[in-house]
Every structure is written in structure tokens, then in C-alpha cells.
C-alpha positions as CSV (number, residue, x, y, z in Angstrom):
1,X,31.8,290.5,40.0
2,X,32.2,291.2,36.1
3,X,34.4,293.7,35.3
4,X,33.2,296.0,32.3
5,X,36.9,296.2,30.6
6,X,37.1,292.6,30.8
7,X,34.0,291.9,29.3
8,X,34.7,294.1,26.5
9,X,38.4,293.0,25.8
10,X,37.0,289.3,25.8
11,X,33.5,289.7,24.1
12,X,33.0,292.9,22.6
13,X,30.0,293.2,19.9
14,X,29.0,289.8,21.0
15,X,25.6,288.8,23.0
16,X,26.4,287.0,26.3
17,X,24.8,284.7,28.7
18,X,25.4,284.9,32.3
19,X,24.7,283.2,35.5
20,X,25.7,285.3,38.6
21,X,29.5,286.3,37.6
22,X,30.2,283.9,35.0
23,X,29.8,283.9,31.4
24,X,27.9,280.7,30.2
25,X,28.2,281.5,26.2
26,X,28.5,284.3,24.0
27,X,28.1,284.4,20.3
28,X,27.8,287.4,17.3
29,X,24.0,287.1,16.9
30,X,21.2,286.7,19.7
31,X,20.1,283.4,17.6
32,X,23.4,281.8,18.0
33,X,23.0,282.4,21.3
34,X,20.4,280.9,21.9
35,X,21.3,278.3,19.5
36,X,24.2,277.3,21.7
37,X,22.1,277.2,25.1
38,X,19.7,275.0,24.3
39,X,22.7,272.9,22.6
40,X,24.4,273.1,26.4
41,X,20.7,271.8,27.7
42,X,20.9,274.9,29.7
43,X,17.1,276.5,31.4
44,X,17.4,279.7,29.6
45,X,15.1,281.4,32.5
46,X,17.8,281.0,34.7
47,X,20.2,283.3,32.6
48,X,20.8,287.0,32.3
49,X,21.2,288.2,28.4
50,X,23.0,291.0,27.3
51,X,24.9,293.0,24.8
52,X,28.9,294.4,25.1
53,X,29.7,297.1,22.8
54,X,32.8,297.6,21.2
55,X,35.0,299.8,22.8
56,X,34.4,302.7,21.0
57,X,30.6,302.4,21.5
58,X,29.2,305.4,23.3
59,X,26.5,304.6,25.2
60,X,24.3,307.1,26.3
61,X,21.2,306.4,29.0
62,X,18.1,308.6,29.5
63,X,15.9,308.5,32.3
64,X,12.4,309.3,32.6
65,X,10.2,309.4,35.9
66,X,7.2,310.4,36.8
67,X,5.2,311.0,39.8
């Protein structure tokens, strides 16, 4: 498991690639990202993307359901 404080002491206002628990690449723009997967030969449909915010980020969430 990833631990959030981890993640953003060690890549925080970066993008990230994952697979499972471990952190495959990260860079400061979603094209260098990518850039460096394909570099690693790496299926990118096999990765999970996302974004850590710096610490001070507050993120807030809104939910919407409907029946």
C-alpha cells in the first residue's frame, strides 16, 4: 500500500505512474510522463496515472448521485 505522506514528501506537484504499490516514473508535466514510459518500453494500459499535490493543496471532493 502507498502511503499518502510518502507520496507527497517524495513527489509532490509531480504526475506519477503506478503499477499496484510501486511507483514506475514520475515527472513535472503529464508529457514527460509519458515521455519517460514509452522511453522504459512500458504498456501504458497497464499503469494507473495520477497527480500528488503539494502539501499545502486542499483538496476538496463533491459528490453527486442520483436515483
Amino acid at each position: 500500500m502507498i502511503s499518502y505522506a510518502k507520496l507527497q514528501k517524495n513527489y509532490a506537484d509531480q504526475y506519477i505512474a503506478r503499477k499496484g504499490s510501486r511507483i514506475i516514473a514520475h515527472a513535472r508535466t503529464y508529457p514527460q510522463l509519458v515521455k519517460k514510459i514509452a522511453e522504459k518500453h512500458i504498456d501504458r494500459t497497464k499503469l494507473i496515472f495520477g497527480f500528488v499535490p503539494p502539501k499545502s493543496t486542499i483538496c476538496i471532493y463533491a459528490f453527486s448521485f442520483s436515483s
